[in-house]
mmCIF file as gemmi writes it, N, C-alpha and C atoms, coordinates in Angstrom:
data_model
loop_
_atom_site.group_PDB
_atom_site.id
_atom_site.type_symbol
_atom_site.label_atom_id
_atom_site.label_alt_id
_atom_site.label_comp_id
_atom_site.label_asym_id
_atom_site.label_entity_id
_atom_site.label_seq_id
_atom_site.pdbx_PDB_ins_code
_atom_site.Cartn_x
_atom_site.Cartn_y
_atom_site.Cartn_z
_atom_site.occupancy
_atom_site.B_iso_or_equiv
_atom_site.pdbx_formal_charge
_atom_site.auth_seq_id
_atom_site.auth_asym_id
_atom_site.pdbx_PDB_model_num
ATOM 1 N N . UNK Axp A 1 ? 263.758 -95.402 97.315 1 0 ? 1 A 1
ATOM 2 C CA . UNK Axp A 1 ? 262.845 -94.501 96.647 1 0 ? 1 A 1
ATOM 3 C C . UNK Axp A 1 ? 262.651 -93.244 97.492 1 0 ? 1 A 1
ATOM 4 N N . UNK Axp A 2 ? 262.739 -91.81 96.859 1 0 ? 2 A 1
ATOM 5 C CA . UNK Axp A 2 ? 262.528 -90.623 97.612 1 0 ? 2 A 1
ATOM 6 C C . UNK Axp A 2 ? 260.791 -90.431 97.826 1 0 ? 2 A 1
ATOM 7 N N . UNK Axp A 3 ? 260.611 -89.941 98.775 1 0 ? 3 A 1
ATOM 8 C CA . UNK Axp A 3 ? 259.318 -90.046 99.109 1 0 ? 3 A 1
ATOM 9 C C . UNK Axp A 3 ? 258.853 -88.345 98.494 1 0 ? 3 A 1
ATOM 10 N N . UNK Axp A 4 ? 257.803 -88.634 97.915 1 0 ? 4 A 1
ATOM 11 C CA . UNK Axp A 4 ? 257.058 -87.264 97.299 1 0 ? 4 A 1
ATOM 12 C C . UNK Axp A 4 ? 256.756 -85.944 98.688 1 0 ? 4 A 1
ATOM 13 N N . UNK Axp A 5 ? 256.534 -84.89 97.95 1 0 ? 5 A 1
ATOM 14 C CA . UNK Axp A 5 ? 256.129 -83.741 98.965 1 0 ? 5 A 1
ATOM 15 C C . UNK Axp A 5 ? 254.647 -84.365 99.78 1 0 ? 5 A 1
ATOM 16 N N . UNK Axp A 6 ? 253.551 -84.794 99.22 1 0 ? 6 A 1
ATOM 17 C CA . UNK Axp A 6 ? 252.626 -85.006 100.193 1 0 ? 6 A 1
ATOM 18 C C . UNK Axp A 6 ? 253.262 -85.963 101.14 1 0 ? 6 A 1
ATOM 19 N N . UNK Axp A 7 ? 253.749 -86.671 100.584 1 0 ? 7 A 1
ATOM 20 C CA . UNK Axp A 7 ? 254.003 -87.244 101.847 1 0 ? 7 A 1
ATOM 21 C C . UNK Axp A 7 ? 254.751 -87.349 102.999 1 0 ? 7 A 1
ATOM 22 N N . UNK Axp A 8 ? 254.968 -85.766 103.101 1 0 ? 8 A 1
ATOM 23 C CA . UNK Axp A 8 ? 255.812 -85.145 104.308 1 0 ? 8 A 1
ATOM 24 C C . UNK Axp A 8 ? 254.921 -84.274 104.979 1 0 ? 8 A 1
ATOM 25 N N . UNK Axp A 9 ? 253.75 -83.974 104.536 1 0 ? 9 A 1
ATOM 26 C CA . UNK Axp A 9 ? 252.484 -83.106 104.721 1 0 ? 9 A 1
ATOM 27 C C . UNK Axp A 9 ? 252.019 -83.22 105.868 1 0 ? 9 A 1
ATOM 28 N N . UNK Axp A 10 ? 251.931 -84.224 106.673 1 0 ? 10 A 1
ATOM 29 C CA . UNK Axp A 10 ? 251.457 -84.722 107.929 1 0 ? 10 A 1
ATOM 30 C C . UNK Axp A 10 ? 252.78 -84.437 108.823 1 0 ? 10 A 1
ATOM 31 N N . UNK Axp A 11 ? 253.884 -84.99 108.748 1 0 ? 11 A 1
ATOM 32 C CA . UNK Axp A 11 ? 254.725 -84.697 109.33 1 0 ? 11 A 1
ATOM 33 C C . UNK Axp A 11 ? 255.489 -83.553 109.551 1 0 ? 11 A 1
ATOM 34 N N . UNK Axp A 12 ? 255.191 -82.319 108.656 1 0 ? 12 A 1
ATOM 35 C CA . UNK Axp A 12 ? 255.5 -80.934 108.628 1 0 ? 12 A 1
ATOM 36 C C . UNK Axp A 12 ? 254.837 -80.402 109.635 1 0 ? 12 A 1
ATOM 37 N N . UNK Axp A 13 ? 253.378 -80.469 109.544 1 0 ? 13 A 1
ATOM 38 C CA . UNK Axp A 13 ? 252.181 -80.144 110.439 1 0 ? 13 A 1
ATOM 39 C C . UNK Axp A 13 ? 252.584 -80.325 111.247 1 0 ? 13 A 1
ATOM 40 N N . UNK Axp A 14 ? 253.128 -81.129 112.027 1 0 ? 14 A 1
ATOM 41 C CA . UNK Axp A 14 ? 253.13 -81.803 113.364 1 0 ? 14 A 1
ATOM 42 C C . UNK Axp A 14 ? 254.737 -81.409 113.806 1 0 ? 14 A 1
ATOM 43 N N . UNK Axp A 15 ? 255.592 -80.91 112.935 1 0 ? 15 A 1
ATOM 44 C CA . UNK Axp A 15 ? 256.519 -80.355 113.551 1 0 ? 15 A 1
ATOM 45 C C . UNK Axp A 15 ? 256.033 -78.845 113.374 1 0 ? 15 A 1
ATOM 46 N N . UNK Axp A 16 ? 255.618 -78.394 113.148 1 0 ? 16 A 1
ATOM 47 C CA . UNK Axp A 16 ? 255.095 -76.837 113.287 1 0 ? 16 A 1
ATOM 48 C C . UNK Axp A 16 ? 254.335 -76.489 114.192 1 0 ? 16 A 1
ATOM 49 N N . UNK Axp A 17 ? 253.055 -77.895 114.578 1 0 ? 17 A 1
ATOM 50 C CA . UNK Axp A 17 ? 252.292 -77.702 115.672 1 0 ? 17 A 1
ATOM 51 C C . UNK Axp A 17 ? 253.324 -77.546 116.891 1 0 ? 17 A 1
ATOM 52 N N . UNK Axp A 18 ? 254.2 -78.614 117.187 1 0 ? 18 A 1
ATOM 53 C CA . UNK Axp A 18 ? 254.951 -78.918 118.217 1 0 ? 18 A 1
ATOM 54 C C . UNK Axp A 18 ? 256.066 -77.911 118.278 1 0 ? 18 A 1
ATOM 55 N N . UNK Axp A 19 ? 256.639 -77.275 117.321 1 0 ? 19 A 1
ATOM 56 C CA . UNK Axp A 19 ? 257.427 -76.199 117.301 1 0 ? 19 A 1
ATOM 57 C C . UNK Axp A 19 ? 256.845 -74.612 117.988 1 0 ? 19 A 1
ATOM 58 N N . UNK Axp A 20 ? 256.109 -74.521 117.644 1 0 ? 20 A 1
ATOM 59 C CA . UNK Axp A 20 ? 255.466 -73.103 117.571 1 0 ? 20 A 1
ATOM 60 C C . UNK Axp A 20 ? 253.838 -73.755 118.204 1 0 ? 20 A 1
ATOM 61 N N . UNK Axp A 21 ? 254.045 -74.832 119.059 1 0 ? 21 A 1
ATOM 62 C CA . UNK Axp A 21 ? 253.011 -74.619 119.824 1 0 ? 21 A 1
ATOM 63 C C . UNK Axp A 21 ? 251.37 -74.43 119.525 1 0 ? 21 A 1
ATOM 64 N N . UNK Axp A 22 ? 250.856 -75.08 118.352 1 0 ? 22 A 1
ATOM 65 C CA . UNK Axp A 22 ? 249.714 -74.474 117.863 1 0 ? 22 A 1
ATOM 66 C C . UNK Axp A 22 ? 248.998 -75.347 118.002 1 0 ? 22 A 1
ATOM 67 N N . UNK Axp A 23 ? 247.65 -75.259 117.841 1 0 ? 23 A 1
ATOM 68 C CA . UNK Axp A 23 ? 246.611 -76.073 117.943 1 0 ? 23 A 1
ATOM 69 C C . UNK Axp A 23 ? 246.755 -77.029 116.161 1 0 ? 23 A 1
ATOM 70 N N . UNK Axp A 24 ? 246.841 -78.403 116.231 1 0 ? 24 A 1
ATOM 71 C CA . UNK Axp A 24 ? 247.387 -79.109 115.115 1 0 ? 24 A 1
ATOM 72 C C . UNK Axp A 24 ? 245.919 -79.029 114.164 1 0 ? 24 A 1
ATOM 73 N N . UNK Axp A 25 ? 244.903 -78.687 114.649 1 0 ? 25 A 1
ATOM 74 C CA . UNK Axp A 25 ? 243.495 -78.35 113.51 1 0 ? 25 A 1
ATOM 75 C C . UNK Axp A 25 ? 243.705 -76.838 112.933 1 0 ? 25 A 1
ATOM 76 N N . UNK Axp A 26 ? 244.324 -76.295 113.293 1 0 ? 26 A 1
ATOM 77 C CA . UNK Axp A 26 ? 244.557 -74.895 112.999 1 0 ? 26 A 1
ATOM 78 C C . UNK Axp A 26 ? 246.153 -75.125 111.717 1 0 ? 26 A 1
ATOM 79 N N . UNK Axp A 27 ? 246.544 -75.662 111.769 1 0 ? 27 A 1
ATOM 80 C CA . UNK Axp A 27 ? 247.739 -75.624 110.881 1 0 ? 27 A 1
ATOM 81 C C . UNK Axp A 27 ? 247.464 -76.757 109.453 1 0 ? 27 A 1
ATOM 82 N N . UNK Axp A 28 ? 246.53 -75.76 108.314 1 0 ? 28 A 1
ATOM 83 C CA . UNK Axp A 28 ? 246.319 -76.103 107.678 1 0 ? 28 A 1
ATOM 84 C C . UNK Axp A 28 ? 247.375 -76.12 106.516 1 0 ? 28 A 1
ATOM 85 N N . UNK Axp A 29 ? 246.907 -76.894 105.723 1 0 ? 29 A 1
ATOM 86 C CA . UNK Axp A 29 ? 248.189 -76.99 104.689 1 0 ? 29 A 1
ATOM 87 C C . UNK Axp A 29 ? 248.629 -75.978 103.709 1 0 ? 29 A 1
ATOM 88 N N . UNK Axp A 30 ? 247.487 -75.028 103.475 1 0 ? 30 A 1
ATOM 89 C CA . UNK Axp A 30 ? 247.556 -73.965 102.497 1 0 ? 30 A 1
ATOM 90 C C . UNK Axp A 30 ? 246.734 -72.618 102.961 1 0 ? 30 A 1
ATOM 91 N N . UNK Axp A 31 ? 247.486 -72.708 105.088 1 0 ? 31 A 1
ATOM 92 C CA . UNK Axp A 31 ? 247.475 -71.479 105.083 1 0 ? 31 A 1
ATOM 93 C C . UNK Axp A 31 ? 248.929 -70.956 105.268 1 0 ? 31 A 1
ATOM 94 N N . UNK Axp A 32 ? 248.747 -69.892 104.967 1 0 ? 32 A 1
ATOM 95 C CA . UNK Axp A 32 ? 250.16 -69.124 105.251 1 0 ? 32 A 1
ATOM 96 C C . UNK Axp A 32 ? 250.775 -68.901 106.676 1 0 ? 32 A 1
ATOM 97 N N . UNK Axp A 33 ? 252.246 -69.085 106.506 1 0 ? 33 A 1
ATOM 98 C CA . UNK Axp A 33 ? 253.241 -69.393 107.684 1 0 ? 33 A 1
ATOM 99 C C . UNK Axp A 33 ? 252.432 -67.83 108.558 1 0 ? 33 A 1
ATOM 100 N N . UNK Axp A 34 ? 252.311 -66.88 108.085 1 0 ? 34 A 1
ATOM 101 C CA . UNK Axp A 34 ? 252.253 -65.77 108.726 1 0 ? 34 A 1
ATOM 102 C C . UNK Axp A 34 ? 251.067 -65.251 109.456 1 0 ? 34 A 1
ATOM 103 N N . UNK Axp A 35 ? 249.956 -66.044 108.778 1 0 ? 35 A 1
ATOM 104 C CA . UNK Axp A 35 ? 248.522 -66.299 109.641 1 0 ? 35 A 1
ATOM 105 C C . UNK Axp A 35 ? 248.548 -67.303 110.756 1 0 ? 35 A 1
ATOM 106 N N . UNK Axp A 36 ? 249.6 -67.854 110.876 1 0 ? 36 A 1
ATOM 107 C CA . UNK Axp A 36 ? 250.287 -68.498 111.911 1 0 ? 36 A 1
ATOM 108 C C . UNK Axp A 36 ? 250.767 -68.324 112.752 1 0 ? 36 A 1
ATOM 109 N N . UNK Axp A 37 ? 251.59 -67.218 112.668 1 0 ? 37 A 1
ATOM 110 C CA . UNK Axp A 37 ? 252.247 -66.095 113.387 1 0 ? 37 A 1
ATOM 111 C C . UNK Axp A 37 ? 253.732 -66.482 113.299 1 0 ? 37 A 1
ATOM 112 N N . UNK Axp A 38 ? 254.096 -67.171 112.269 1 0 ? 38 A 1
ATOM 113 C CA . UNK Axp A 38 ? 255.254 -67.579 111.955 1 0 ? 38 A 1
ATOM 114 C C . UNK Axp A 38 ? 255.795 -66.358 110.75 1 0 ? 38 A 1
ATOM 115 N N . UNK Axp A 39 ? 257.089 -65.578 111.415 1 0 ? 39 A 1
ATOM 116 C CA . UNK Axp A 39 ? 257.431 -64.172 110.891 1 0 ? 39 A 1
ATOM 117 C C . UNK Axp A 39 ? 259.068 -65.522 109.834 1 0 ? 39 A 1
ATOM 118 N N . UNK Axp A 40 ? 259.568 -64.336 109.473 1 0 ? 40 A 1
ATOM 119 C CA . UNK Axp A 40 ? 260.96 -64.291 109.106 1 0 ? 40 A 1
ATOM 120 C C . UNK Axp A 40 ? 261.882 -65.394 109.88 1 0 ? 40 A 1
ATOM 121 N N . UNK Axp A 41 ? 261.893 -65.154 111.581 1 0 ? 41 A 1
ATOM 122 C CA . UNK Axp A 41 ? 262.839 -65.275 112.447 1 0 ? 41 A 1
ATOM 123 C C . UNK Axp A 41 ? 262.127 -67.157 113.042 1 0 ? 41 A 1
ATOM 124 N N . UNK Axp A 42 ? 261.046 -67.364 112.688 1 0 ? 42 A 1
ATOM 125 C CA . UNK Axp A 42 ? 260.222 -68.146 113.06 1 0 ? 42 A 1
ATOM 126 C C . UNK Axp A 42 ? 260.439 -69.528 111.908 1 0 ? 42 A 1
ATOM 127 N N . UNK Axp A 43 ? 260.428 -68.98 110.729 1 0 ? 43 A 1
ATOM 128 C CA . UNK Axp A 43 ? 260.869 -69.987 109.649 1 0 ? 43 A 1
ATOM 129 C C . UNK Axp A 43 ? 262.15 -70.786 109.404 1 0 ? 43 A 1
ATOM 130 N N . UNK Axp A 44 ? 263.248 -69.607 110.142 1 0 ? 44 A 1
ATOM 131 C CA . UNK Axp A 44 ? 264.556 -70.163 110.645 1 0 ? 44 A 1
ATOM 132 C C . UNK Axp A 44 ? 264.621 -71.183 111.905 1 0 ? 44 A 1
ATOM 133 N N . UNK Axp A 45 ? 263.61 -70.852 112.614 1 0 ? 45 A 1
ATOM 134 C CA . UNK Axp A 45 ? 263.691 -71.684 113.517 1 0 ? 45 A 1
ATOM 135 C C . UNK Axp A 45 ? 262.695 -72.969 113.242 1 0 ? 45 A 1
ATOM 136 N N . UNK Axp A 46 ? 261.693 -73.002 112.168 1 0 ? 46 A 1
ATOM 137 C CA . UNK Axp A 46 ? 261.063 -73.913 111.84 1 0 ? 46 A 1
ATOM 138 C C . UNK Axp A 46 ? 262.447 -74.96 110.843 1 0 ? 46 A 1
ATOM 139 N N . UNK Axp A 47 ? 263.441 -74.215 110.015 1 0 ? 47 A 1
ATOM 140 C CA . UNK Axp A 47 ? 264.331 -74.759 109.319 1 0 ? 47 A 1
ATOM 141 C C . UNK Axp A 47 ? 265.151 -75.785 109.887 1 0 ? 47 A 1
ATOM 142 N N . UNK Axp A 48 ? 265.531 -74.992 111.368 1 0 ? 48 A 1
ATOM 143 C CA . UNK Axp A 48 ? 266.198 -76.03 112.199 1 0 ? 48 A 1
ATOM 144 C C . UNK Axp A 48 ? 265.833 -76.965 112.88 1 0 ? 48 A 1
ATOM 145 N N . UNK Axp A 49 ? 264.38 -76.895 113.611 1 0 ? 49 A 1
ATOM 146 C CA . UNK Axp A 49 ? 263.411 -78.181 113.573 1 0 ? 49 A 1
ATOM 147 C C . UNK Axp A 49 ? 263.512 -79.298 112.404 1 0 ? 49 A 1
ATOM 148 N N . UNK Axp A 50 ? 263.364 -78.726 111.277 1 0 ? 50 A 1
ATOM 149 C CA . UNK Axp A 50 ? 263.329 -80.024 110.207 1 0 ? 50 A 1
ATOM 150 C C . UNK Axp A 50 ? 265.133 -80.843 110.429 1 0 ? 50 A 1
ATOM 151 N N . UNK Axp A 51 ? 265.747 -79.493 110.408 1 0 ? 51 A 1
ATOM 152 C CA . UNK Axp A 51 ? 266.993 -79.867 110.278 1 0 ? 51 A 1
ATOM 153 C C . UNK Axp A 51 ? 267.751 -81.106 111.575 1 0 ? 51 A 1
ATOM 154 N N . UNK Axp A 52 ? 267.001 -80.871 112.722 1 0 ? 52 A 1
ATOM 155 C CA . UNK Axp A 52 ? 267.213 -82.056 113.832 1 0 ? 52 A 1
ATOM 156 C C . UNK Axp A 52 ? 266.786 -82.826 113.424 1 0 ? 52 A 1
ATOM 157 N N . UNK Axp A 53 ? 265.249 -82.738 113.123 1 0 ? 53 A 1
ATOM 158 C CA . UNK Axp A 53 ? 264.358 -83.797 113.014 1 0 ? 53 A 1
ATOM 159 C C . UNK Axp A 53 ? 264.544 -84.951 112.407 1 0 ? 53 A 1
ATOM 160 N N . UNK Axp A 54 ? 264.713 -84.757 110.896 1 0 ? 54 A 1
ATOM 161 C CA . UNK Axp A 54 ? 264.984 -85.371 109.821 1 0 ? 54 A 1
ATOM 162 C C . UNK Axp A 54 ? 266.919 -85.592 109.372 1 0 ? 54 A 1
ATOM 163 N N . UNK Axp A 55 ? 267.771 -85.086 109.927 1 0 ? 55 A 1
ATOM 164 C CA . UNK Axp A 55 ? 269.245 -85.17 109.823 1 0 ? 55 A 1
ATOM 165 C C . UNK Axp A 55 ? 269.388 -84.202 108.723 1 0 ? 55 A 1
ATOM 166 N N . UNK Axp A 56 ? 269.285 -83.426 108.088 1 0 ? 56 A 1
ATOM 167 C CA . UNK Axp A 56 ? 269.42 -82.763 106.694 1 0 ? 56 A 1
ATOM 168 C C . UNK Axp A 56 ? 270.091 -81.249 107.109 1 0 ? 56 A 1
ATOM 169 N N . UNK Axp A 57 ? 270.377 -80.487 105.99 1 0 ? 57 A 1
ATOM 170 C CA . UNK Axp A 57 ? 271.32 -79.037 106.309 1 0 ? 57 A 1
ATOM 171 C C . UNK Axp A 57 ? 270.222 -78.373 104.989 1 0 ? 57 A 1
ATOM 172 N N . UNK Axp A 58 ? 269.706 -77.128 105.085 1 0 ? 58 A 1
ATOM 173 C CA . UNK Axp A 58 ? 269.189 -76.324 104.55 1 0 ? 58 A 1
ATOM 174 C C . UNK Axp A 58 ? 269.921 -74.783 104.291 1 0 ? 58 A 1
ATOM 175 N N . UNK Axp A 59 ? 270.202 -74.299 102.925 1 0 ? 59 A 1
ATOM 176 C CA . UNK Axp A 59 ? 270.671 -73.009 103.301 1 0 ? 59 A 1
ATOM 177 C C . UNK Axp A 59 ? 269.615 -71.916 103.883 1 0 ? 59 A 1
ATOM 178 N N . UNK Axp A 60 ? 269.912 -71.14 104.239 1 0 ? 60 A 1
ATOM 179 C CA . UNK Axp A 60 ? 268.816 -70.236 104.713 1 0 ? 60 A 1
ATOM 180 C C . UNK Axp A 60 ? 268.146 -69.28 103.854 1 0 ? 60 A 1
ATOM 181 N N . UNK Axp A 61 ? 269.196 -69.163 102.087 1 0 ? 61 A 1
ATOM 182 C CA . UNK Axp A 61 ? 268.087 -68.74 101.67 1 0 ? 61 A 1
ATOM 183 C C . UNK Axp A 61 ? 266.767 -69.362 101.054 1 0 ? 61 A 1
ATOM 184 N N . UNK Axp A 62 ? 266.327 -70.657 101.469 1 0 ? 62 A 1
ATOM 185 C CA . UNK Axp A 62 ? 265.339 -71.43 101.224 1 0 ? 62 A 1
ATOM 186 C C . UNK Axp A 62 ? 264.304 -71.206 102.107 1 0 ? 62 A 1
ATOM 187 N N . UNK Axp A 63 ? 264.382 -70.097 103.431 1 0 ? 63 A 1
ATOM 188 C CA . UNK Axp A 63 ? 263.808 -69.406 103.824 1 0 ? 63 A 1
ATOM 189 C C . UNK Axp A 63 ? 262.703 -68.84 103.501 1 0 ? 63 A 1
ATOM 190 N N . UNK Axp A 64 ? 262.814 -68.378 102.44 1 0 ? 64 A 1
ATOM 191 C CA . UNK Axp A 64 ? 261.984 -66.817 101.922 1 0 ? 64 A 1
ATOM 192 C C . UNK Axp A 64 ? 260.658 -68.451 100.804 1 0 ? 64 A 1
ATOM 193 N N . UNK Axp A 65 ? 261.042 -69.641 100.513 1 0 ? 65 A 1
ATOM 194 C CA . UNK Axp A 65 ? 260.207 -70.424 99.954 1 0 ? 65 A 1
ATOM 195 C C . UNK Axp A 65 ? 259.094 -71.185 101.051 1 0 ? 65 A 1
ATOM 196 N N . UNK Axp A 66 ? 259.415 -70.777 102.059 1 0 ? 66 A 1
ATOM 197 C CA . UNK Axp A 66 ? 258.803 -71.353 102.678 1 0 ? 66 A 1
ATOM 198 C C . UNK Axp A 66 ? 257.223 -70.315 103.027 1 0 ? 66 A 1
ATOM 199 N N . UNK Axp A 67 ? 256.382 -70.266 102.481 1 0 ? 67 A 1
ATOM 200 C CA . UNK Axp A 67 ? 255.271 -70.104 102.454 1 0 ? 67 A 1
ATOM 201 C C . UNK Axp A 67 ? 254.22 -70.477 103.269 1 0 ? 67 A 1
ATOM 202 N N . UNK Axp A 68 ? 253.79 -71.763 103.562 1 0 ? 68 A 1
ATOM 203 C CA . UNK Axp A 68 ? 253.085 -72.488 103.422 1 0 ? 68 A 1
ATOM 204 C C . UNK Axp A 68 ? 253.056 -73.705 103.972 1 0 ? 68 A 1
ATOM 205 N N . UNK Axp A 69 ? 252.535 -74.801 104.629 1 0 ? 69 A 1
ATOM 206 C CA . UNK Axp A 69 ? 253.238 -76.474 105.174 1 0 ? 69 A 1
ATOM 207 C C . UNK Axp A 69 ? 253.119 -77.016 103.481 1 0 ? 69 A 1
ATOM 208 N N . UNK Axp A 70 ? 252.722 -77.101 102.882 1 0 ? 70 A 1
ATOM 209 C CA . UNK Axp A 70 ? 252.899 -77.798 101.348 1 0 ? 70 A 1
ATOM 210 C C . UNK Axp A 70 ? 254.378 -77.078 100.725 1 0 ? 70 A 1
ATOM 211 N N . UNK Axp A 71 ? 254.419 -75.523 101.177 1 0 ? 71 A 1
ATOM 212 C CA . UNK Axp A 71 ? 256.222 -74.911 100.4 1 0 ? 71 A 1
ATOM 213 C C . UNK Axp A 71 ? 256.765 -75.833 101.427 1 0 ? 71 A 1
ATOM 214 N N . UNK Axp A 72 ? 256.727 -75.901 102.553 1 0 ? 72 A 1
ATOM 215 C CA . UNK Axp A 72 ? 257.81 -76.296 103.486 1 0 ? 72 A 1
ATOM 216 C C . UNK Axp A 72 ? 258.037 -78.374 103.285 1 0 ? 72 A 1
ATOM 217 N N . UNK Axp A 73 ? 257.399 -78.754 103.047 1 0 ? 73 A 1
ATOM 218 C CA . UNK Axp A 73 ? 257.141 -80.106 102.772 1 0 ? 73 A 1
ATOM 219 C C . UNK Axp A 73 ? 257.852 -80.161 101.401 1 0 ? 73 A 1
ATOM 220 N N . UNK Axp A 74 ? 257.875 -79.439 100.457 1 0 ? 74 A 1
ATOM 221 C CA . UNK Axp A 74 ? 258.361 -79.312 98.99 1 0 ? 74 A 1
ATOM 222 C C . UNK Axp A 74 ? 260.155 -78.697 99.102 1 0 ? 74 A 1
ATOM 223 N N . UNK Axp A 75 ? 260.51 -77.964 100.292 1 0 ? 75 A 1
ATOM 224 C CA . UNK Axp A 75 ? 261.858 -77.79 100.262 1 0 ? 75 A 1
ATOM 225 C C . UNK Axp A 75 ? 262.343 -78.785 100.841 1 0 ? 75 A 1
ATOM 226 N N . UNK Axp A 76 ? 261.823 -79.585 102.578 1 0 ? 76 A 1
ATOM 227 C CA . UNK Axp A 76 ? 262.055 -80.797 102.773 1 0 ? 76 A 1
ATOM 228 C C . UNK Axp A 76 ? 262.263 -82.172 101.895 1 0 ? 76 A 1
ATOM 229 N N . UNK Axp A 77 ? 261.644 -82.108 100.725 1 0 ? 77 A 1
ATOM 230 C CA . UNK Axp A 77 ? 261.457 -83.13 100.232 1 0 ? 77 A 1
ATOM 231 C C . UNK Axp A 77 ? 263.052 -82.958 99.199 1 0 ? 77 A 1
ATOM 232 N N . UNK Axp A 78 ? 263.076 -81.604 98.648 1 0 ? 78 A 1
ATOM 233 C CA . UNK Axp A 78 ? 264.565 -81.443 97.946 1 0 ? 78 A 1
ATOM 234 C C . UNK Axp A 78 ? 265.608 -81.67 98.794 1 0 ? 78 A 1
ATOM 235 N N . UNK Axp A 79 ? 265.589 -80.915 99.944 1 0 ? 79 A 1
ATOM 236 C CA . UNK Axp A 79 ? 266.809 -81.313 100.656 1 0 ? 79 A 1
ATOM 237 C C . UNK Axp A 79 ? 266.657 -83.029 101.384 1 0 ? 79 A 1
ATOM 238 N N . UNK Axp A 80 ? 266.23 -83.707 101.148 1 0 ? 80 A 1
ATOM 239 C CA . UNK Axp A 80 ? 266.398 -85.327 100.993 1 0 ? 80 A 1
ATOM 240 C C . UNK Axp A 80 ? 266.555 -86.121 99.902 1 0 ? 80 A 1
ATOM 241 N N . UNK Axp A 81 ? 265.865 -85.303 98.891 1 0 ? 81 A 1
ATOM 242 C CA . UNK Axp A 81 ? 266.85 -86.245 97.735 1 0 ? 81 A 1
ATOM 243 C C . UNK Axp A 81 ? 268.222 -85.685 97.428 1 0 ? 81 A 1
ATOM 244 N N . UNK Axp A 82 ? 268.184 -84.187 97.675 1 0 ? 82 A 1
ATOM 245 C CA . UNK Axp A 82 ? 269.591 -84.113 97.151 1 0 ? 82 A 1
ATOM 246 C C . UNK Axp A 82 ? 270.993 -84.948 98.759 1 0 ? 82 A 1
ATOM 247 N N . UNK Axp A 83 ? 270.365 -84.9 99.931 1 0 ? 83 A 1
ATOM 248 C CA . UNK Axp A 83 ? 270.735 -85.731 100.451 1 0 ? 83 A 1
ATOM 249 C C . UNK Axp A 83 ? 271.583 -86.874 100.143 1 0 ? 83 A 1
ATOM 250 N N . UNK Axp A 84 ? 270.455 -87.793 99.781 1 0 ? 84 A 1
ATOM 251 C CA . UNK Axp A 84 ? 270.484 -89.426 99.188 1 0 ? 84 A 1
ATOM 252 C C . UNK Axp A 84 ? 271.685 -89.192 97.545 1 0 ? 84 A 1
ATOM 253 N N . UNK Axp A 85 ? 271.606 -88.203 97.456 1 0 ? 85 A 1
ATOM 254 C CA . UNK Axp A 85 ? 272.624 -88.319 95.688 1 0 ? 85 A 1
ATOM 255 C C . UNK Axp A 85 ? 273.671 -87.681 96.576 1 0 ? 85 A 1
ATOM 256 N N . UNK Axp A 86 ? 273.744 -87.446 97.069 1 0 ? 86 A 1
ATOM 257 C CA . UNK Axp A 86 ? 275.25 -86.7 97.785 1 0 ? 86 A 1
ATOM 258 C C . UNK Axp A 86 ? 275.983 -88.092 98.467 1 0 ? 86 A 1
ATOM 259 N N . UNK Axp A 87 ? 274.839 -89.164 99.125 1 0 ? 87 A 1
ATOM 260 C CA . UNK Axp A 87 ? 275.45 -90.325 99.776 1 0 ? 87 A 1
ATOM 261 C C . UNK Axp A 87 ? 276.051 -91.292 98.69 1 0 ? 87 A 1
């Protein structure tokens, strides 16, 4: 069974805290990557975090969806099911 977007919600957080160093009460779910101080160049490097983390390949223009830890949890969650149908 593919696991839904919330329930990558916690685990996004916590690679964003640990990525980019932030205080993990401060990285709320529906604030924006950029009140974060997460630019353009920062989301690529948040991409490739998931991309170790979790084993998965993201194109980069899935970039520009990443908004948010709920957008970023919601592209994670596509690139694992389409994953699992590719296996």
């Amino acid at each position: 069974m593919v696991a839904a977007v919330g329930d990558h919600i916690a685990e996004v957080r916590k690679i964003v805290s640990d990525t980019f160093r932030l205080d993990p009460a401060l990285v709320e779910t529906t604030a924006p990557l950029e009140e974060l101080g997460i630019d353009s160049k920062g989301r690529i490097r948040l991409l490739a975090a998931l991309e170790v983390h979790y084993g998965v390949t993201f194109d980069l223009d899935k970039r520009d969806r990443l908004t948010d830890i709920g957008a970023v949890a919601g592209v994670l969650a596509e690139a694992l099911r389409d994953q699992r149908a590719d296996e």
